[in-house]
C-alpha positions in Angstrom: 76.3 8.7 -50.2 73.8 10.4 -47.8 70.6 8.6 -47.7 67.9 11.2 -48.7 65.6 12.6 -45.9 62.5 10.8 -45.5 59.3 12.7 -46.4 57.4 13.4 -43.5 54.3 14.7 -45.3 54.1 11.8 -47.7 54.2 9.8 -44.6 51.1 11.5 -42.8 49.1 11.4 -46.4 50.1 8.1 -46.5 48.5 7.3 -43.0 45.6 9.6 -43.4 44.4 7.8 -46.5 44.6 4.5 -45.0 42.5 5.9 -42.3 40.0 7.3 -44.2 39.3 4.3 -45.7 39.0 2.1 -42.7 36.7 4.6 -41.0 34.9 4.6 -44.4 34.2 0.9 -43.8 33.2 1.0 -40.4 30.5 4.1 -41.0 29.4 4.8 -44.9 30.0 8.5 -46.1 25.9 8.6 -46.3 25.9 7.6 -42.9 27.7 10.5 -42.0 26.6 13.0 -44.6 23.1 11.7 -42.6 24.4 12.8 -38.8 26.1 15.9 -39.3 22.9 17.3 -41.2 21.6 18.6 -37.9 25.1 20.9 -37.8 25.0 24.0 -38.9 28.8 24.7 -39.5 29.8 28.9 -38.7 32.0 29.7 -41.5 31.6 33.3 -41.7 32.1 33.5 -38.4 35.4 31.8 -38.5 36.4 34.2 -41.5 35.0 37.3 -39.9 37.0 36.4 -36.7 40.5 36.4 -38.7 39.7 39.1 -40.8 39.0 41.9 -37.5 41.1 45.0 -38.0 43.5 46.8 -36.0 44.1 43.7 -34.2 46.4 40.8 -33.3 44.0 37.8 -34.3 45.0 34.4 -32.9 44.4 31.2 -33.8 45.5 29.4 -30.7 46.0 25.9 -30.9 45.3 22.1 -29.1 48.1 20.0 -29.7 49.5 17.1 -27.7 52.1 16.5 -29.6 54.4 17.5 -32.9 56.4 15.3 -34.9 59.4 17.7 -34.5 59.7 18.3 -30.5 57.5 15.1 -29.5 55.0 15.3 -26.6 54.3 19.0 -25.9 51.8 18.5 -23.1 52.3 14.9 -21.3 48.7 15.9 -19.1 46.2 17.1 -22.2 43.5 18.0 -21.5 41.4 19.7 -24.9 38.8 21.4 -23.5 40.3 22.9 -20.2 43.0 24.2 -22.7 40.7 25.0 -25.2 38.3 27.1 -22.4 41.2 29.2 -21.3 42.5 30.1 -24.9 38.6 31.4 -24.9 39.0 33.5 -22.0 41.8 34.8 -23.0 40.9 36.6 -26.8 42.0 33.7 -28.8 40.0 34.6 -32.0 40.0 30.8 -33.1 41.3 27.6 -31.7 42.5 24.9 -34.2 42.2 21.5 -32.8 44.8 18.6 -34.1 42.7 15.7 -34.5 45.4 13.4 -36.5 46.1 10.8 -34.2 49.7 9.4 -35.5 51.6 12.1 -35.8 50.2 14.4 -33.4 47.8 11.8 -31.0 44.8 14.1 -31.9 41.7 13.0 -32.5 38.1 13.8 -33.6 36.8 13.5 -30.3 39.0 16.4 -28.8 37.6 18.4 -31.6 33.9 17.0 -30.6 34.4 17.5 -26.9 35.9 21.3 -27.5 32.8 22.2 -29.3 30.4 21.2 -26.1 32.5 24.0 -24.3 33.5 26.9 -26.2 31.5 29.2 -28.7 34.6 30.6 -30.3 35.1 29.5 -34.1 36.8 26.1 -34.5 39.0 24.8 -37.3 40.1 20.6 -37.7 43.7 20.8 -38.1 44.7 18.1 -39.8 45.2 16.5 -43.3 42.2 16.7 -45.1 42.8 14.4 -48.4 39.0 12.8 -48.9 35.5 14.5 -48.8 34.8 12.3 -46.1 36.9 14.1 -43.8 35.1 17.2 -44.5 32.0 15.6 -43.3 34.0 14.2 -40.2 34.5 17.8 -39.1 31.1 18.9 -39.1 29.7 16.4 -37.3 32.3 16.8 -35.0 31.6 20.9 -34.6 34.0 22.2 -36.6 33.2 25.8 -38.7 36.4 25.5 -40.8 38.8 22.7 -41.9 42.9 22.9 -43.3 44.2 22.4 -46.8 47.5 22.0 -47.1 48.3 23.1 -51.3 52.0 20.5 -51.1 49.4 17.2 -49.7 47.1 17.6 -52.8 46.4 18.1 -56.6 44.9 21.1 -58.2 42.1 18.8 -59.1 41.7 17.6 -55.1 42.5 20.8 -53.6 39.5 22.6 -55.9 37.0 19.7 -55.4 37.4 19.8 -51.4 38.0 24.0 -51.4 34.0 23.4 -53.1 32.7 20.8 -50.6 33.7 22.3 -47.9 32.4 25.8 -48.6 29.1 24.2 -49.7 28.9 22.8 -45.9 29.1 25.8 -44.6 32.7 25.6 -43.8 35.3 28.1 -43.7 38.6 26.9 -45.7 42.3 28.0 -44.4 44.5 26.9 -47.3 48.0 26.3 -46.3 51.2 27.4 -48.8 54.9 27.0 -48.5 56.1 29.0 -51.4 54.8 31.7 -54.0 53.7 28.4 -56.3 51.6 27.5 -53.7 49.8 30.7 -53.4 48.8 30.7 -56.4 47.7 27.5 -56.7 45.8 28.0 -53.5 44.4 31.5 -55.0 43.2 29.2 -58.3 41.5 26.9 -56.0 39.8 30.1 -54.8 41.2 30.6 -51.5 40.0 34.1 -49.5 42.0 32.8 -46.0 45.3 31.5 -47.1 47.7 30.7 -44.5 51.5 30.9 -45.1 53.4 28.0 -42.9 57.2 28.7 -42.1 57.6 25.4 -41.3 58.7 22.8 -44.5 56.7 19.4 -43.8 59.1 17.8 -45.3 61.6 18.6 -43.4 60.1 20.3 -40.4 63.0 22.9 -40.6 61.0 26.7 -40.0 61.7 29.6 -41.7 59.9 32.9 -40.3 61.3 34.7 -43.0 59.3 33.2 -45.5 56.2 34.7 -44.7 58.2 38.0 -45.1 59.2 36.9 -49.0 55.7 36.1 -49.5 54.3 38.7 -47.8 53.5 40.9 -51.4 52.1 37.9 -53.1 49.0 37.4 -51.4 46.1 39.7 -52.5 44.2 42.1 -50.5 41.1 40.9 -50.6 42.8 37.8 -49.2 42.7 37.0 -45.2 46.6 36.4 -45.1 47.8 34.2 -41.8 51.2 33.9 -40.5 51.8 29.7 -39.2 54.9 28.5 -37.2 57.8 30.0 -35.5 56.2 33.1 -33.8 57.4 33.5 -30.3 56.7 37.3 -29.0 54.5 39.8 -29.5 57.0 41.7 -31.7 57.0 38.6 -33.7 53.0 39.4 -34.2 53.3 43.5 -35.1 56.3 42.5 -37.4 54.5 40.2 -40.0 51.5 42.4 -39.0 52.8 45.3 -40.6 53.3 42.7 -43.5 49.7 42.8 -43.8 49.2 39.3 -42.2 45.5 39.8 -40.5 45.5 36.3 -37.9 48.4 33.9 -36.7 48.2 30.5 -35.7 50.0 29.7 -32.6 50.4 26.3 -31.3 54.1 25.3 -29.7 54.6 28.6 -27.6 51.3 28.5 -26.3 51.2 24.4 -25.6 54.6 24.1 -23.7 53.9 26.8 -21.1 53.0 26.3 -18.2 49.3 28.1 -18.4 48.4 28.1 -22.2 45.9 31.0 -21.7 48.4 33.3 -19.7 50.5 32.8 -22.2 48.2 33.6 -25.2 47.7 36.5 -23.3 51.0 37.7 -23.0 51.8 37.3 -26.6 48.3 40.1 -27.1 49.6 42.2 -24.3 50.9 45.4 -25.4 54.6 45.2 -23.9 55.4 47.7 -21.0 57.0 50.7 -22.1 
């Protein structure tokens, strides 16, 4: 018999809590609560940026590496990366700061912030309140929840906490359960992965299924799997407002160009 497949995001929880707690013991939570008081996390500006009509809006993403294709980008470098996505119309740029998985870290986030004004979310996988304080000392306006890493109880507590900082809250879901946990929690910017992190098999035509589940009042974004610009004005026409694009735009050769190209309007 088969061994089962092992669980990939059980795995990074796994990690992530061990982390938390040893960066819990080398700085307290008041400690922190105490430095990032001088940050004034821009939420609405995050939400506002996702949410512009009668238009493609990108969340263009930092990424080294993925734990289904490996290293992406052997010579990272965050904020050159980060400066060119700005130049080119990204409307947000997530920045991967789990350092495992994806050899992120908060400092790429930290260092980001000293060089772009546009909105910036922490990509990662947020399981404690303490990471919510991480990210705004860091820079951060808003932060990832990902509904299949937590419990109704969690995902409501740190949905709260991280509004009450000021932070914008994209709440990841993988199925029609997940949305409505995530709409319970009281998510308005729910984001609908194609990619299982379990398995890290993708699935674009899940946010196609899901597509007339998620309210209007909802910001609906479209994660993993979009390649073209015809990708875009298909889930578009779905109603999907943003889309967060990370592989296409982190193994090309110029990460701006192409974030560009996947805006540009193709010739007729």
């Amino acid at each position: 018999m088969r061994a089962p497949a092992p669980d990939l995001l059980a795995a990074i929880v796994a990690a992530t809590r061990t982390r938390v707690r040893a960066a819990q013991d080398a700085e307290s939570l008041d400690a922190l609560l105490e430095r990032s008081s001088a940050r004034a996390p821009r939420g609405r500006d995050f939400a506002a940026a996702l949410a512009r009509p009668q238009r493609l809006n990108i969340i263009a993403e930092c990424k080294r590496r993925s734990p289904s294709r490996g290293v992406l980008r052997a010579a990272y470098d965050p904020e050159a990366i980060a400066t060119a996505y700005s130049a080119a119309g990204a409307a947000a740029i997530s920045v991967l700061t789990e350092p495992g998985f994806f050899d992120g870290s908060l400092s790429h986030l930290a260092a980001i912030r000293q060089v772009v004004d546009t909105p910036l979310l922490r990509k990662d996988f947020i399981v404690d309140e303490y990471q919510i304080a991480e990210a705004v000392a860091a820079g951060a306006d808003a932060i990832l929840l990902i509904v299949s890493a937590l419990d109704d109880a969690t995902l409501i507590h740190l949905h709260g906490a991280a509004k009450q900082r000021g932070l914008a809250v994209l709440v990841e879901a993988h199925s029609e359960d997940e949305v409505s946990r995530a709409l319970d929690a009281g998510a308005t910017i729910v984001g609908i992965n194609n990619r299982n992190l379990r398995t890290l098999g993708v699935d674009v035509d899940l946010s196609e299924r899901i597509a007339a589940r998620l309210p209007r009042h909802v910001t609906a974004v479209c994660e993993s799997g979009l390649r073209t610009h015809a990708d875009l004005r298909r889930f578009a026409a779905l109603g999907y407002r943003a889309f967060l694009i990370g592989e296409r735009c982190m193994t090309a050769p110029d990460p701006g160009a192409a974030l560009r190209e996947l805006l540009a309007e193709p010739a007729a």
